[in-house]
Every structure is written in structure tokens, then in C-alpha cells.
N, C-alpha and C positions, 0 to 999 in steps of 0.2 A: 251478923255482918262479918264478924272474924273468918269465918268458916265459908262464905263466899273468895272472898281473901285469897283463903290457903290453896282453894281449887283449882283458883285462875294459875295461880302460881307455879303449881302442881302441873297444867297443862302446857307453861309456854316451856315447863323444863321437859315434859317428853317431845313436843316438839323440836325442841333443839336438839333431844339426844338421836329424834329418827332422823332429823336430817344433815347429823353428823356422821349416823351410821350408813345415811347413803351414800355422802361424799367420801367416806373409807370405802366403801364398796366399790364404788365408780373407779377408783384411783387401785385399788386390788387388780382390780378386772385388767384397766390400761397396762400396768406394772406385770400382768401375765401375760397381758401378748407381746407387750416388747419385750419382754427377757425370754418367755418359751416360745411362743408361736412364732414373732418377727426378730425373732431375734440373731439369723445369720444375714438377715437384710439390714438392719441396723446395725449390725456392729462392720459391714462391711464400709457405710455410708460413714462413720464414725474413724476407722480407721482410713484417713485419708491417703494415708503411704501404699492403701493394695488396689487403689480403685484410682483410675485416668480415663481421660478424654481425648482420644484420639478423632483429630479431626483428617474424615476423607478426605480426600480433593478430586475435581472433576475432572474427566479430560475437555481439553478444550476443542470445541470445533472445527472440522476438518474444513480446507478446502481440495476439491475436485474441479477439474476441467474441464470443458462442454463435451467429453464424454466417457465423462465418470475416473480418469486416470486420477490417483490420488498428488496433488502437490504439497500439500501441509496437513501431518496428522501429527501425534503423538508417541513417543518412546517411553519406556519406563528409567526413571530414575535414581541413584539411591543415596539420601541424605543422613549424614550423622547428627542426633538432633542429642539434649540431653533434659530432661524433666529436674528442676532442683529442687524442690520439694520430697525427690525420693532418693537422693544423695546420700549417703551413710557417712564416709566419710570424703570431703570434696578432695583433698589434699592427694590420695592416694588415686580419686578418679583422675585429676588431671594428671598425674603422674603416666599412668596406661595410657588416658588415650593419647598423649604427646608423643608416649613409642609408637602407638599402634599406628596414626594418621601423619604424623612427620608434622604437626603444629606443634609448636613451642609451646611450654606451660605457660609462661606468660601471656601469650596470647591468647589460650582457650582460657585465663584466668578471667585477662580483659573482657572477654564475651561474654560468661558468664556473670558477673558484678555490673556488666551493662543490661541486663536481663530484665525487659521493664514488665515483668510479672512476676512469682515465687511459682507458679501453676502452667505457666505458658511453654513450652519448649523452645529452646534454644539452638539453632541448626551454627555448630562448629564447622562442617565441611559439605559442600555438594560433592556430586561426581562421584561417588565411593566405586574402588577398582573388586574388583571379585578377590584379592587379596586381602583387601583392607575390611570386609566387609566378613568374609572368613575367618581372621586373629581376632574383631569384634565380639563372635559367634564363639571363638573358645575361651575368653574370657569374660563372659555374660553374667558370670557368676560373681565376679571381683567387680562388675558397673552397673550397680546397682542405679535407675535413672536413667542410663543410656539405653539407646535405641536406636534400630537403623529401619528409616520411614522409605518406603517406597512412592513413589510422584512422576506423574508424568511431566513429560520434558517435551516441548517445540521440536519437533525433525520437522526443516523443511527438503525435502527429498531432491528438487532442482535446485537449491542454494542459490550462486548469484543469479540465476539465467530469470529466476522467477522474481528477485530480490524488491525490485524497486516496484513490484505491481502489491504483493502482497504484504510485504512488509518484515516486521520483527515485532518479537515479544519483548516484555523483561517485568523485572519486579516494581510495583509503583512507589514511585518517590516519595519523598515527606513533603514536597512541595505542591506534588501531585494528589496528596491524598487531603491539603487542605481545599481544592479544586473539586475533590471528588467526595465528599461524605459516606456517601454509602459503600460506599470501598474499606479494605480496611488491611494495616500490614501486611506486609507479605507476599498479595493478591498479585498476580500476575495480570498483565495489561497490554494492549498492542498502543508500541509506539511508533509505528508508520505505516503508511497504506494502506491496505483494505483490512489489518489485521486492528488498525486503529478505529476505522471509521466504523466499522461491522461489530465492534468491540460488544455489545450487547448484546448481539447475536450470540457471539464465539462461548462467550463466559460460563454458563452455566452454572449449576449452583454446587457448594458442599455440601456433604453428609457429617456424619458424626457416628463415634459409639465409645461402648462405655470395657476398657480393659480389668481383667482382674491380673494383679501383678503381685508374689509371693514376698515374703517375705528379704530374699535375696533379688529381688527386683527383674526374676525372672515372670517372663508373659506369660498365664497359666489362658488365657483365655477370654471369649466373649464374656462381659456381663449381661445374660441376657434379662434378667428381672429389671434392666431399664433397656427403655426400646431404644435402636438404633434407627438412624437416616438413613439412607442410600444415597451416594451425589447422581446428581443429574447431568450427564454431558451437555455441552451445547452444539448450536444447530450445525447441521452439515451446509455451507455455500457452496454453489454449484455456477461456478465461473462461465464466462462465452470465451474462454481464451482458451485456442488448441496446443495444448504442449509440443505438438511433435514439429510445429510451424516456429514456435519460439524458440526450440531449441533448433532449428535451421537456421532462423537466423544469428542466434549465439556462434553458430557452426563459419559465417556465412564475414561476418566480420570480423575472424579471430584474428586477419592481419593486419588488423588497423587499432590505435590505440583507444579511439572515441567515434560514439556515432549513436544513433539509435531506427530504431524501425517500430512502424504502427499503422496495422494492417485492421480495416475495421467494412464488416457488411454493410454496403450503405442501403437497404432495404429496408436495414432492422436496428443498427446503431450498432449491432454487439461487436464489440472489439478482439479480433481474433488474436493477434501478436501487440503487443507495449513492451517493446523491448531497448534497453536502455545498457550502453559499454559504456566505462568499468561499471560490475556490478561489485555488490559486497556478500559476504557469505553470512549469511543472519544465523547462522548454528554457533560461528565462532562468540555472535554477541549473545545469545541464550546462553550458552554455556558459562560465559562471562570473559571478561577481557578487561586487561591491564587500563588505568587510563592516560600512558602514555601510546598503548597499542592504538586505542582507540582518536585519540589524538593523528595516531599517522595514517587514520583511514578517514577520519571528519575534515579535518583541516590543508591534507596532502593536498596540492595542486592538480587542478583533474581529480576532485575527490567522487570515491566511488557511490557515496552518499547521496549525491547529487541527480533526480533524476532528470536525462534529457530530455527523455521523453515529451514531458510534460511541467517543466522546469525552464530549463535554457533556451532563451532565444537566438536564435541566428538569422542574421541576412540571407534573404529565400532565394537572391539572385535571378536566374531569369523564368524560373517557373512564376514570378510575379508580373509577368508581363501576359500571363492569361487574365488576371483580374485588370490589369490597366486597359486590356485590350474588349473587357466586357465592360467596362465604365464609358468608354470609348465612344464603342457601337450603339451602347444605351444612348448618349448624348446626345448622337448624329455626331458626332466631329470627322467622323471617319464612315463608310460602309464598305463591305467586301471590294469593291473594285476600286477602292482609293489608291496611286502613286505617290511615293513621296520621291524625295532627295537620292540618287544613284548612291549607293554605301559602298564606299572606296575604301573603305578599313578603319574611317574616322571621320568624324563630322567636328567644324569647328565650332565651338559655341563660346562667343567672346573672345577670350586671349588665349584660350585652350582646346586642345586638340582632345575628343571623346573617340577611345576606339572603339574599335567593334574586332573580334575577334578572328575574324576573315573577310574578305570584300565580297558583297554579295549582289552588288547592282542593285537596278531597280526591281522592286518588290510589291505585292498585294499582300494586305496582311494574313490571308493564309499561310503562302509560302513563308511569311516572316516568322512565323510563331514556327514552322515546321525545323527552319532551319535556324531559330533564334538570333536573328540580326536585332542587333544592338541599336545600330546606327538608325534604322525606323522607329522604334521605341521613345528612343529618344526625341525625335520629332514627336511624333503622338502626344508625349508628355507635354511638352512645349505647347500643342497646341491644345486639350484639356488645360493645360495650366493647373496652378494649385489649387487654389479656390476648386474645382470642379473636382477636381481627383481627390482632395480631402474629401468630399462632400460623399463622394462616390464610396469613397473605403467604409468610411460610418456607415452610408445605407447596407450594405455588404458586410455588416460586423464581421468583416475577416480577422478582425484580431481581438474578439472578444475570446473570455474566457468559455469553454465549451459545455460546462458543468458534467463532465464526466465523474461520476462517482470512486474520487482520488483526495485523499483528505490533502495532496499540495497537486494546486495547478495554476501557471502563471501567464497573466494573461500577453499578448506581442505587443508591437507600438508603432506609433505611426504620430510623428511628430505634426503640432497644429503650429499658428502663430504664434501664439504663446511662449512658445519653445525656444522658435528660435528668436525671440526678443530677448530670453534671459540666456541664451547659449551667445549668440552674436550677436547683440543688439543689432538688429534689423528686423523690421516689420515685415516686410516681404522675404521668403527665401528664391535668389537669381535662380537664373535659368537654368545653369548647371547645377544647382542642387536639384531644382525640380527633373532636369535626364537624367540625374544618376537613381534618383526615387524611381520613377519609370521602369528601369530593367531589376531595380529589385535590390539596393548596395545602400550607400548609405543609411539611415538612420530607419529604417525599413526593419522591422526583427519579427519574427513569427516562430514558435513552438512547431515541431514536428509535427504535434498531434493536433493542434490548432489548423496546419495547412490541410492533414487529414481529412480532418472533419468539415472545412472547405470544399474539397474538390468530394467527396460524395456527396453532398450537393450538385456539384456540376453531373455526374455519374448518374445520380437519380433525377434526372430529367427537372431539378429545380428543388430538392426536399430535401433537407438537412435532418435525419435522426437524431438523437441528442445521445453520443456515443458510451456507454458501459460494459462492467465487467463483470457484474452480477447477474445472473439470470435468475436466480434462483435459490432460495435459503428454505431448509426443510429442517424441523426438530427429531428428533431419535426413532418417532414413529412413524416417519414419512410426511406426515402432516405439511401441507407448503404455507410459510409463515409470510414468506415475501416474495414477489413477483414483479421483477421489471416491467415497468409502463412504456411502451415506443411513445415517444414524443418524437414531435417534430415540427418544423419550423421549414415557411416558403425562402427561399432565396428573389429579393426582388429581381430577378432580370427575366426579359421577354425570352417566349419559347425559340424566338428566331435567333436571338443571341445565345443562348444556348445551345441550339443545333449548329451552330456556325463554330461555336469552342468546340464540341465535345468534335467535331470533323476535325479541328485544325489538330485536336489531341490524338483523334485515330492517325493522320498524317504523320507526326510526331513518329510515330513508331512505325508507320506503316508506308511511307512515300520515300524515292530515293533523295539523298537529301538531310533526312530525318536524323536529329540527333541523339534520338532514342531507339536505333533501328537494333540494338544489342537488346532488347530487352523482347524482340519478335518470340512470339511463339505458334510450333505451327499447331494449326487448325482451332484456335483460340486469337479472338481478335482483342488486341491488347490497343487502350488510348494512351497516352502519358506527355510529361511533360516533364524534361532534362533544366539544367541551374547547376552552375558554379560560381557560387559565391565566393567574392573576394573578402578575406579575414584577415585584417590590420595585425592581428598576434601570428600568423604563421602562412603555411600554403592555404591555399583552397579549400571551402570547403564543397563535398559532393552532394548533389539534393537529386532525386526522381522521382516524382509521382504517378502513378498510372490508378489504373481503375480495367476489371474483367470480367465479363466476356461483355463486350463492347455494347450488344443489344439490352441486356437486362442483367448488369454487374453484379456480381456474387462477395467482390475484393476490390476495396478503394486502398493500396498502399502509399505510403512514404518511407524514403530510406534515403536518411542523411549520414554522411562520412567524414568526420574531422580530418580538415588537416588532408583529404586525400587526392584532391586534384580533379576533375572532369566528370559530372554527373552521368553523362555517358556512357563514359567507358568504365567508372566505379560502380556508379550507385544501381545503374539500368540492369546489369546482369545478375545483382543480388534481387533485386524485388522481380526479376524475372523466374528465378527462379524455387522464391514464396507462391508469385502468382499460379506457376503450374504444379508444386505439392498442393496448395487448397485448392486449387480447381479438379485434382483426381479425385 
């Protein structure tokens, strides 16, 4: 019995001694590839002070105009950044770079102790001059940590002319980045127009790689035993707006201080010109800007922020009396061969004398609309009455919003009862409000790009396109990611009311008489429709809209003019002269 005992004994002690001598063996083995075999790859991962992570950055996506001219690419940039984890001694780094960059030590202190990493890099200055970036480079050896990052930077090539279509970039905000999760410091972002709405498109991704960095915090080099990313640019958008059209018109109203123009194929929707005075220079807000500077560009009166375009409403004056005059004829209230009231310069309505501009006699509404007599208008209005002519505007969404792909668009107005119960307590608005509604002036307000997209409707024989500026978005490989849809929408009015405006428009420009007759072009049949609105803040303002070549339009324009006096003699020779650059 002893002696069974001692064997068992005897056997669980050689087992424990073989399988201690494999777990020394096993642990031999590991202990020799990490010290001889792996052992410049481990001591590299180990020494954290010679190995960093430099993150790439992408360029952001271009945009191009409907033939291919570049308006927003990218420039190279150079950023002073500084790693604190490979700082030797902080004291004397900030000491240099406050000579080298003209920042205070305190201040590169402050930045650095706000550093909300130990690992993350710290950018003390953009912009770096070929100077700064040079005395960097010969003291590389004394900044240990420091580095100068190269990054691409926003050039928008037209600055303001293209400002308020495509937009700005800048860095996203802390308030913006609780909005946006997936985002993250630093990330750059469009904060207006098509650089904001397309923002997903534009972005693209980062890359990453892995530096070896010596002992004196000089760059010896890739690490390549870890693999690197490559960034991915993002997509190229490829605009319907013609640069050489929008910069005519920038050209077109340099003597005026406000106004805008927006010129759109009513075929197809695509928006050739959205041009919007004062513009703003979006390289000065890339770049960065004080924020008092930017205080005198957001807040200035007449701020250049502001797009008219597709922003500011104004009273459309008497180009609104082609819509009165199609609700009209819709009605029966009136047909082609109606007379009213002889226009002696002013019609009385109750205690008040309504002019008209010039005395015109008696009229047919052709000739009325040709030579924009007031005094008929006014009748007309009168007898539609409100009730009919509200009813008419609605079915006519002339003042809806157009849903043009623009992250701001505001829709016009057209005041109901309602209004004027909480404006003047009265249920009904008198008769002289209803004449002054009529020719287009009081409480009457429509967007530039709103009346646009109006009268290509009338231009396209009743079809409203649903107007943009995107045709087109392709990724790095050509691949097409997105492609505009023609939408489009009937305008209720009969083809005979139709053919009866779009003649009283050819008139317009084209019969003696006409108050559009500055905007003639020869051997091109041009329609349009002249307005001078009266603006409570100042002179006049100038409205024209036309539509070309008269049979099958190519170019539905508007060109409105603050502040400048007679649609006519301002506004008709500018969009005259967009008409015949896009018609060659």
C-alpha cells in the first residue's frame, strides 16, 4: 500500500516539473522574439517620444461651373502646430517660438496648458509666411515637438461675385459640434450655401500615418511597419451657373450700391446667373477675421451677408400687373377688347387722387400692360376686388417659396384678411388699398428669384421647372454620385391667357410705346416686363424681367436695382445685355 503511495506521488511531482518546464520554455521563446527578433519594433512602440501620428487632411471638393471653369478649389496652407508629449524643455520652446512667430509667450503658454490632450497637437498660428516657416526650419533642432503641417486652405477664385451662391467655409463650433456628432474638432465645415447644404458631398475623409521622430525631435521619417491611410478628397460639384454671365453682371451693376440678377433656363430650371450686390469676400472669413471686423460686415446696414437674391423682398411694382391681368382674364372680369375709364394721369378713388405716371387715354389691356398705365390697373383691381385677386395669387403660388437648392430662401407675401384686422382693424381692406395692390406697391413683396421663377412659367408656355444650381456631383473617379431631377409644375392659367401675356410681353419690348423698348435686341426676339417700385426708405427701385428668344426661350431674366430709378432706362439695358452674352 506504501509503495502504491510513493508512485502516485513520484508522478504528479514529474508532472508538475514537465509543465513548469514548458511554461519556462514558452516564456524563453516570447522573451527572445521580443528582445532579438521584435525588438526594434517594440522598443520603438515603447519609446513614445520617437513615434507620432500625423493626421492627413483631405482637400475639400471642388466646385466647377456648367463648363468645367474652376470656382472653389483648394490652396496649400502652413500651420505652426506643436506635439507636448515630445517637448524637452517647454520653457525655452516657448521662449523661440514667441521670437520666431511674433506671439507672446503668454499667449503660446495659454494655448498650450488649454491643450485638451497630452498626444494631440496644438496649432499656435495659421497662415505661416515663407519667412516664419524658414527661421522654423533652422532652428528645428532647439523644438523639439514642433512642426510645421501642411493643409489645404478654401480659395474661392471669384470671391464676392460667386459669394452668396456658394458660400464659406470655417472651423466647426462647440455648439455645432454638439448638433453634429460625427464630426469632430477642428473639422472644417460649410457655413452658408451650397458649401453648407452639399457639406457631405464636399467633405471627404482623412488619412493618417505613423512618424519616426529622433531623438532631437527631428522627422527622420515614415514609419512604415504600421500602415498608413491615404485621405480621400471629396466630390467635384459641377454647377449650371456660367461664370462669364455672372461676372457681367457683377461688371453690369458696379454703379449702383444694391440690386441683384437671376437669370434661369426655363426649359430645364438650371439657374444660369444668382447674382446678389454687396457681396462678401469668403477668403477674408477662411482666412479668419477679427470679430469686430466681422461685426462690420454681418451687422453694417446693407449687410453684404444678406442674399437678395433669394432673401429680400421687394415690391415688384408694375411688372405685377401681368399676374393681375392673368387672374383677370381668367375670371372674365375683363377680355382683350375691354375699355375702361380715359387715364388723365390720375383716377380718383374716394378722397384721393391715384396717379399714373403719364396720361394715356383710353386703353385695351394690351396696350395697357405695353405702356404700363396705372390708372387701368387700378380699375381692374377694383373690379376683381379682393376676395377674387387673393384667391387668384394662391392658385398662382406666385409667392411661394421655389425650393431651389439654397440652404436660405424666403418666401414673398401677399397680405389676406387676417392682416389687415391685426394691422388696421378692419375686416375689409378699401378700395385704394385694393389699386395700390393691383399695380404692384403696397404690401405686395416678392423675391427676385421668386418672380424669376414665375415668369419662366409664363416663357414656357405654362411650366414652371423647379429652379437649381447643381447639375452635377462626381467623386475623384468620375463616377456621377448625384444628378439633378427637372421637376416641374403646371401654372393654372388657360393657353389663351397665356398667349395673350406672353404677346402683351413681346409688345413690351417690341411696339412703339413700350417701356421696355431699351432692352431690343436685333435679330433676337426679346418679351419682358418693365416696374418701378416705390420704396418708403429711399428713391425707386428698378425691376425688368424678360424671357429669349421669344419662340422657344433659352433665358427667363430678372434684374432689380436699389434705390435706382426707372426699370426701363436702369434695369432693361442690363438684362439686355446678359440676354445677348447667353444667347451667343
Amino acid at each position: 500500500m506504501i509503495r502504491v503511495h510513493s508512485n502516485n506521488h513520484k508522478s504528479r511531482i514529474n508532472l508538475l516539473l514537465y509543465l513548469a518546464g514548458f511554461v519556462f520554455l514558452v516564456l524563453v521563446l516570447r522573451i527572445f522574439g521580443l528582445q532579438i527578433i521584435q525588438s526594434h519594433f517594440y522598443k520603438k512602440l515603447a519609446e513614445k517620444n520617437i513615434i507620432k501620428i500625423v493626421l492627413l487632411p483631405q482637400n475639400r471638393g471642388e466646385f466647377v461651373d456648367r463648363n468645367g471653369v474652376l470656382l472653389a478649389g483648394n490652396v496649400p496652407d502652413y500651420i505652426l502646430e506643436v506635439y507636448l508629449y515630445l517637448i524637452k524643455n517647454r520653457k525655452q520652446t516657448v521662449h523661440l517660438l514667441s521670437e520666431i512667430s511674433l506671439i507672446s509667450e503668454k499667449e503660446i503658454d495659454k494655448k498650450l496648458t488649454k491643450a485638451k490632450s497630452f498626444y494631440t497637437p496644438v496649432k499656435l498660428k495659421r497662415h505661416l509666411t515663407i519667412s516664419e516657416i524658414a527661421k522654423i526650419v533652422e532652428n528645428i533642432t532647439e523644438l523639439p515637438g514642433v512642426t510645421v503641417k501642411r493643409k489645404p486652405l478654401r480659395d474661392y477664385r471669384y470671391g464676392k461675385i460667386t459669394s452668396h451662391l456658394i458660400g464659406f467655409t470655417g472651423e466647426i463650433t462647440e455648439l455645432e459640434l454638439k448638433e453634429r456628432p460625427e464630426l469632430k474638432e477642428g473639422d472644417i465645415i460649410g457655413k452658408s450655401g451650397l458649401e453648407k447644404l452639399y457639406g457631405s458631398y464636399l467633405r471627404g475623409n482623412p488619412g493618417f500615418e505613423y512618424i519616426e521622430v529622433d531623438a532631437k525631435g527631428r522627422e527622420i521619417g515614415v514609419f512604415n511597419q504600421m500602415k498608413s491611410i491615404q485621405p480621400e478628397p471629396g466630390a467635384k460639384i459641377r454647377l449650371t451657373i456660367d461664370i462669364n454671365l455672372q461676372k457681367m453682371a457683377d461688371t453690369l451693376l458696379m454703379e449702383y450700391t444694391g440690386g441683384s440678377v437671376v437669370a434661369i433656363n426655363p426649359q430645364n430650371g438650371d439657374v444660369l446667373v444668382l447674382y446678389s450686390k454687396p457681396g462678401f469676400d469668403p477668403n477674408v472669413l477662411v482666412r479668419g477675421i477679427s470679430y469686430e471686423g466681422l461685426r462690420n460686415i454681418v451687422f453694417a446696414e446693407g449687410s453684404s451677408f444678406w442674399n437678395r437674391a433669394t432673401m429680400s423682398i421687394y415690391p415688384p411694382g408694375s411688372i405685377f400687373k401681368i399676374v393681375v391681368a392673368a387672374i383677370a382674364l381668367e375670371n372674365r372680369i375683363i377680355n382683350a377688347d375691354t375699355k375702361l375709364r380715359n387715364c388723365s394721369g390720375c383716377l380718383r378713388i374716394g378722397n384721393r387722387n391715384f396717379h399714373c405716371w403719364k396720361k394715356h387715354g383710353i386703353l385695351r389691356i394690351h396696350k395697357a400692360l405695353v405702356q404700363s398705365c396705372d390708372v387701368f390697373f387700378y380699375q381692374v383691381g377694383m373690379k376683381l376686388g379682393f376676395s377674387n385677386l387673393e384667391k387668384g395669387i394662391r392658385k398662382l403660388r406666385f409667392f411661394g417659396k421655389t425650393d431651389i437648392d439654397l440652404p436660405e430662401e424666403k418666401s414673398g407675401f401677399f397680405p389676406d384678411r387676417n392682416w389687415y384686422k391685426k394691422k388696421y382693424d378692419i375686416s375689409f381692406p378699401t378700395k385704394g388699398m385694393v389699386a395700390n395692390l393691383s399695380i404692384g406697391q403696397g404690401e405686395v413683396l416678392v423675391t427676385p428669384l421668386g418672380m424669376c421663377n414665375f415668369f419662366c412659367g409664363i416663357a414656357n408656355h405654362g411650366y414652371i421647372m423647379t429652379p437649381h444650381l447643381v447639375r452635377q456631383i462626381e467623386d475623384v473617379s468620375g463616377n456621377t454620385l448625384f444628378k439633378s431631377e427637372i421637376k416641374k409644375r403646371k401654372i393654372p392659367i388657360s393657353k389663351e391667357t397665356l398667349k395673350f401675356l406672353r404677346e402683351a410681353m413681346l409688345g413690351v419690348v417690341n411696339e412703339n410705346g413700350g417701356t421696355g423698348v431699351l432692352s431690343r435686341i436685333k435679330d433676337i426676339k426679346v418679351a419682358g416686363k418693365t416696374g418701378t417700385a416705390e420704396n418708403p426708405h429711399g428713391d425707386d427701385h428698378a425691376w425688368f424681367v424678360a424671357f429669349a428668344p421669344y419662340e422657344k426661350p433659352e433665358i427667363c431674366i430678372v434684374v432689380m436695382v436699389e434705390n435706382a430709378g426707372h426699370g426701363g432706362s436702369i434695369a432693361a439695358p442690363i438684362a439686355r445685355e446678359i440676354i445677348k452674352r447667353a444667347l451667343e
